[in-house]
C-alpha positions as CSV (number, residue, x, y, z in Angstrom):
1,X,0.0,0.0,0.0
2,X,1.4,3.4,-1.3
3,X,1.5,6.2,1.6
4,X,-1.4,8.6,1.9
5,X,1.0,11.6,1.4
6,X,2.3,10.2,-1.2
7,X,2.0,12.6,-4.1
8,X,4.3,15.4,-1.1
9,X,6.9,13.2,-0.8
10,X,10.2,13.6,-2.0
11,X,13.2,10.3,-2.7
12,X,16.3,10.0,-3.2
13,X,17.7,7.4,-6.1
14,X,21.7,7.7,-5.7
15,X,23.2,6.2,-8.1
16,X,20.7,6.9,-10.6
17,X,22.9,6.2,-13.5
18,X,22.9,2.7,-13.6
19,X,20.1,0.5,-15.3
20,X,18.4,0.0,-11.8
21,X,19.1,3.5,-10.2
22,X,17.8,4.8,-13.7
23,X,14.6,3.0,-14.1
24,X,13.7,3.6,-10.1
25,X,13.4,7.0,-11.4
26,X,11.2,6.7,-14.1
27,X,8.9,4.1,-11.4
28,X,9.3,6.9,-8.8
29,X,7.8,9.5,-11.0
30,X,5.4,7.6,-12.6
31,X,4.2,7.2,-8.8
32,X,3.8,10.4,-7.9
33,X,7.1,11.0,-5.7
34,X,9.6,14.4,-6.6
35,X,12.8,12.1,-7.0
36,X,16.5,13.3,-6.2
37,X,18.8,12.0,-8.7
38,X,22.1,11.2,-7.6
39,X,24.8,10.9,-10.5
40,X,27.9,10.0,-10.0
41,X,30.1,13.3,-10.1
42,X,32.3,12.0,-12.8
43,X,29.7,10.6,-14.7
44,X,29.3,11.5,-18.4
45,X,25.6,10.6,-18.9
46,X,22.8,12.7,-17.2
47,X,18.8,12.5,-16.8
48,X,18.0,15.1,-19.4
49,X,15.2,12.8,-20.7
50,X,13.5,12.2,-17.4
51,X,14.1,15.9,-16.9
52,X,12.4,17.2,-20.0
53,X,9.5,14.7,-19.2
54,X,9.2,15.6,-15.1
55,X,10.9,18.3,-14.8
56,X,8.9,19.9,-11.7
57,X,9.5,16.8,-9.6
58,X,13.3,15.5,-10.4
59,X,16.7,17.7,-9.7
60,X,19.6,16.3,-10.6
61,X,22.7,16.0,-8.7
62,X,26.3,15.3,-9.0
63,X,27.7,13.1,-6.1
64,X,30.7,11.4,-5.5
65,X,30.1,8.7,-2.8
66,X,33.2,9.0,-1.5
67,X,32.6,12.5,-0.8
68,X,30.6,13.2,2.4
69,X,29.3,17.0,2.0
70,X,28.3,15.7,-1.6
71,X,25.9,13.2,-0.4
72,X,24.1,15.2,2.1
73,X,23.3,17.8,-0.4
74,X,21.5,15.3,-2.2
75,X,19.7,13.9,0.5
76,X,17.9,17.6,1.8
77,X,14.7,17.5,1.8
78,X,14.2,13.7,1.1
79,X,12.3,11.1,3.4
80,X,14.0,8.1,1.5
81,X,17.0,6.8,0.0
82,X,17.3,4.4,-2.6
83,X,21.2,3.2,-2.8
84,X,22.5,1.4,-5.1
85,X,26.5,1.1,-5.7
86,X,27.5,1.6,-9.0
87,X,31.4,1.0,-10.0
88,X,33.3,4.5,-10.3
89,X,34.5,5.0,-13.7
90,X,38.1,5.4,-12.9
91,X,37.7,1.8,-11.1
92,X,35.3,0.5,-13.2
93,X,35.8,-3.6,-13.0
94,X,35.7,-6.2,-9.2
95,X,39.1,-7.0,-8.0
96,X,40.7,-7.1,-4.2
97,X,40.5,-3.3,-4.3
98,X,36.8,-3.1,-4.9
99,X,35.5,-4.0,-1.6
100,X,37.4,-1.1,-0.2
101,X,35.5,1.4,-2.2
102,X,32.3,-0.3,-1.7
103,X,32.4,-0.2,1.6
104,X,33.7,3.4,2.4
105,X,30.4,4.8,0.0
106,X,28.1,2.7,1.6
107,X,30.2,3.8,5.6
108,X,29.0,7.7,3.7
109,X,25.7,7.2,2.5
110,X,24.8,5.4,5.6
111,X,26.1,8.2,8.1
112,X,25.3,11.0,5.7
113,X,21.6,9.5,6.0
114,X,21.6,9.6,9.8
115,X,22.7,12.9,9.7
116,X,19.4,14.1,7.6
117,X,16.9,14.6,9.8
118,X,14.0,14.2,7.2
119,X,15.2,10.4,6.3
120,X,13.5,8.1,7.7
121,X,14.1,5.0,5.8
122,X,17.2,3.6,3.3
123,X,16.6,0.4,0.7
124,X,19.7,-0.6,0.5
125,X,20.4,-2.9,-3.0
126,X,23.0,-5.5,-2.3
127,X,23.8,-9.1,-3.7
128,X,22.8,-12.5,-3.5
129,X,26.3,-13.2,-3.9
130,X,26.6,-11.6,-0.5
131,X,24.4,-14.6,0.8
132,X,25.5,-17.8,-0.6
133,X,28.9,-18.0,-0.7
134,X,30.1,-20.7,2.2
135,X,32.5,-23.3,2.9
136,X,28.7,-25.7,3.1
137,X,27.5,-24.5,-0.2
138,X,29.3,-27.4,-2.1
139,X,28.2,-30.1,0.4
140,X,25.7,-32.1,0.8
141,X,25.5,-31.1,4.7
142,X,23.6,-28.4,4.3
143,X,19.9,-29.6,5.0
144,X,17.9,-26.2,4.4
145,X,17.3,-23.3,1.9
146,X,19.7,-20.5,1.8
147,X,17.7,-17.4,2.7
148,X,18.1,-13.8,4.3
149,X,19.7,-15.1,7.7
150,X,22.5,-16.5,5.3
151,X,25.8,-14.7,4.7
152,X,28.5,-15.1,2.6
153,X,32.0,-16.4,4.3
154,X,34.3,-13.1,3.8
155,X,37.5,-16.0,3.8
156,X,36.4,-17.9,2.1
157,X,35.0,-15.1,-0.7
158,X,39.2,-13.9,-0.7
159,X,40.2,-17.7,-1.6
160,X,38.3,-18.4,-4.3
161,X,38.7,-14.5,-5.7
162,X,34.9,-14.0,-5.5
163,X,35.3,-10.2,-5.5
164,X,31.6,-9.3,-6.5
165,X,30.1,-11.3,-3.5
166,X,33.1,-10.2,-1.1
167,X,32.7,-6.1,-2.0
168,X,28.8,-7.1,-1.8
169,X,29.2,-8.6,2.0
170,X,31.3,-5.8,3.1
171,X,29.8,-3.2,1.9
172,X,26.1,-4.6,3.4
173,X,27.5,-5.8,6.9
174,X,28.8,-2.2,7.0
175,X,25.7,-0.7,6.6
176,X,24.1,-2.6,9.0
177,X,26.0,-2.7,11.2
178,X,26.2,1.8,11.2
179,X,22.1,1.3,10.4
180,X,21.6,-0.5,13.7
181,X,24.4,2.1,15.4
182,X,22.4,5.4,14.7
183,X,18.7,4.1,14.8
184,X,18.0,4.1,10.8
185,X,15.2,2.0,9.5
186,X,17.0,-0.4,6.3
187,X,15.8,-2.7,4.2
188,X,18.0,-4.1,1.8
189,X,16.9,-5.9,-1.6
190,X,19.8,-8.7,-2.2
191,X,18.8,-9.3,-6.1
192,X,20.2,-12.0,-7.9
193,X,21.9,-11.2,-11.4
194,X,20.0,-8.5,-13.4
195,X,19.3,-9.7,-16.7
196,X,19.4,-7.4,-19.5
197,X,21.1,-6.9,-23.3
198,X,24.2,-6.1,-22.6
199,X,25.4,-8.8,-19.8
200,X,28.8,-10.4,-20.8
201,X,30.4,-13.7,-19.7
202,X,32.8,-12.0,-17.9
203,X,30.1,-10.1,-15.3
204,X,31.8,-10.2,-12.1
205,X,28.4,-12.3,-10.5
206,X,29.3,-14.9,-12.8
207,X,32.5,-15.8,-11.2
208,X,31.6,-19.4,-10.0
209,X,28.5,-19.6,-11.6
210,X,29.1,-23.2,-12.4
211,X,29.3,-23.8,-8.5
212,X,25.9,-21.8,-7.9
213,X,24.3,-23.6,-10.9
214,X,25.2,-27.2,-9.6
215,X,24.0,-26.3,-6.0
216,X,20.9,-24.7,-7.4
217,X,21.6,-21.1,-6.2
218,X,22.0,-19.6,-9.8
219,X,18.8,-17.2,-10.0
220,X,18.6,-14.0,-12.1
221,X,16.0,-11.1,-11.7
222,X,14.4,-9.2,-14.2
223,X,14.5,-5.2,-14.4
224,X,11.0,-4.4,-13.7
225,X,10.8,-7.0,-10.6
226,X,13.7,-6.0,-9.1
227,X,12.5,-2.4,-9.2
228,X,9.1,-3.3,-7.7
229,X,10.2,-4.8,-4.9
230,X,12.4,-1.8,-4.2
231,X,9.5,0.1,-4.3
232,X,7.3,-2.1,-2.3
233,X,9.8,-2.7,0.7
234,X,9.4,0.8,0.8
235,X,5.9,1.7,0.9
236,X,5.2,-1.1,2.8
237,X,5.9,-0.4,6.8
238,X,6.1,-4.0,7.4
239,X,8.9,-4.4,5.5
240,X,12.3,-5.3,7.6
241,X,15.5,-6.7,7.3
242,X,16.9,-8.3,4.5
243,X,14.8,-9.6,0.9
244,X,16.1,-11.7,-1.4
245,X,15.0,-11.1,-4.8
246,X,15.1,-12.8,-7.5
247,X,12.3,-14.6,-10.4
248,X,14.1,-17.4,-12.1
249,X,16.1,-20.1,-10.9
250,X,19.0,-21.7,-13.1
251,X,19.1,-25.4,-12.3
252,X,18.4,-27.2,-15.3
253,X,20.1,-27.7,-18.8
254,X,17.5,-26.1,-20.5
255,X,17.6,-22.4,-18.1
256,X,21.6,-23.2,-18.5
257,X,21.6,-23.0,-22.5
258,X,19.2,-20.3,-22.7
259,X,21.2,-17.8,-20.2
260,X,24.6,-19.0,-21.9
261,X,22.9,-17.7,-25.3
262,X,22.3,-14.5,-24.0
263,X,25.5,-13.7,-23.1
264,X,28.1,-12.0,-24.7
265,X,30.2,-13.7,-26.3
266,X,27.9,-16.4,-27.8
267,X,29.2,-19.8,-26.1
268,X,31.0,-22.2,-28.4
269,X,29.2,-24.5,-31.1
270,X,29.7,-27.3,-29.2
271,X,27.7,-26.3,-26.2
272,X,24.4,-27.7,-28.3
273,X,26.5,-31.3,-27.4
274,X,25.2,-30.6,-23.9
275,X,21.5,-30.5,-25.0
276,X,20.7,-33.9,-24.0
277,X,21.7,-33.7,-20.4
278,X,18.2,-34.0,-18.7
279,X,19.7,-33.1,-15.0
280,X,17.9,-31.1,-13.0
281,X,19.4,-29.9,-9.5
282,X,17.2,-28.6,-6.3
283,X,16.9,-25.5,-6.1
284,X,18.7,-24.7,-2.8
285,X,17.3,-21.1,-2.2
286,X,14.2,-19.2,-1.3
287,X,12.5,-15.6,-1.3
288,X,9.1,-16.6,0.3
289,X,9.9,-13.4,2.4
290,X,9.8,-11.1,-0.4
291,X,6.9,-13.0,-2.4
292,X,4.7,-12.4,0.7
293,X,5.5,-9.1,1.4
294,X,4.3,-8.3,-2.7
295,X,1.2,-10.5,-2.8
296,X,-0.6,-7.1,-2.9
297,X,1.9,-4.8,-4.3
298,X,0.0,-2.7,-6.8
299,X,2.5,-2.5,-9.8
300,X,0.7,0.0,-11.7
301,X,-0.1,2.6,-9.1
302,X,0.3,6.0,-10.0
303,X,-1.0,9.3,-8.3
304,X,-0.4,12.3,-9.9
């Protein structure tokens, strides 16, 4: 259920130049909220279309998340911050430095929103990689689903070189962690991999997807449901914790072949050999939490 003041209210997307942070918004808009779009300082690309189209309820600001004062003037005036990390161009790709970055952006946004009085609640958008990733995943000891309560080992993320889902665990434990410190109310979406047109082989979530496939923990998420439940654990005051999010589950030959086609590069010819392999492995992962929490999430609520 959307909030009664809900046409007043004013959001924060930060950073809205991303494929997620973008579309949130366009969803934000459409919804009736005045939207704060945070762009990376450095960033070439802007929101000129969205500010043609809205331009009484979006301003546009540059931000560098490793700039404190920079953050806060986005946030003035907002009730709400929608986070989510986006690579700085001048460090553009996941390696052991990564999870440095991450985490001193999401250490600023976090104390830059307890330091703005009119915020009152932070989605935070992390990883399923920062869930599944332990020493139990490839064993057959471990009896129940992954969900929420689940985190990824940080060691064991370092041994393997799994820097997606070890910037991804810092960066969330550290908001939690100053979340809990200073009385903010967090929710974090932890989405699996975001399908789209232009995801390569060499996405940094991929990085033992063979592992997550076999153990039926490979799940992707599409761009409109991701952004829905961002929106919904927002609106709805229930909402707590952590959600995992995701809308397909990877764990059969069939799912396999069809995400390896629509990757970049094309997988070899001889994948079609593989065709006839009829295994299909349990899926080892739920988000009952989040399907609950949307049953009555109105997707095409706007108030204008």
């Amino acid at each position: 259920m959307a909030p009664a003041n809900q046409t007043q209210e004013t959001v924060c997307v930060m950073d809205a130049s991303g494929r997620l942070g973008s579309t949130l918004v366009h969803r934000l808009l459409h919804r009736g909220y005045t939207v704060h779009a945070a762009l990376q300082s450095q960033s070439h690309g802007d929101l000129s279309v969205v500010k043609s189209l809205e331009s009484k309820r979006v301003r546009v600001f540059r931000s560098d998340l490793l700039d404190y004062h920079s953050i806060t003037e986005a946030l003035k005036g907002c009730s709400a911050l929608f986070y989510c990390f986006e690579p700085p161009l001048d460090h553009p790709s996941y390696d052991e430095f990564m999870g440095e970055v991450e985490v001193r952006a999401a250490h600023n946004v976090l104390e830059a929103c307890a330091q703005t009085d009119t915020i009152h609640k932070v989605v935070f958008t992390s990883s399923v990689t920062a869930v599944i990733w332990r020493d139990d995943l490839t064993t057959s000891t471990y009896s129940t689903d992954f969900d929420e309560r689940n985190w990824s080992d940080i060691n064991l993320c370092k041994n393997l070189k799994l820097w997606h889902a070890l910037s991804k665990t810092l960066a969330e434990k550290t908001a939690w962690a100053l979340a809990m410190d200073r009385g903010l109310n967090m929710v974090s979406i932890n989405g699996g991999l975001l399908m789209g047109t232009h995801l390569t082989i060499t996405h940094p979530y991929l990085k033992g997807a063979a592992e997550m496939y076999e153990n039926g923990v490979l799940v992707t998420v599409d761009l409109k449901f991701v952004v829905d439940a961002h929106i919904c654990v927002f609106e709805d005051s229930s909402a707590y914790g952590r959600y995992l999010c995701f809308n397909r589950v990877i764990n059969c030959n069939q799912d396999a072949l069809e995400l390896a086609h629509m990757l970049s590069p094309p997988p070899p010819a001889n994948v079609a050999n593989l065709e006839d392999d009829t295994t299909v492995y349990q899926q080892r992962i739920t988000n009952k939490k989040l399907n609950k929490l949307m049953v009555d999430f109105d997707t095409g609520l706007q108030l204008h």
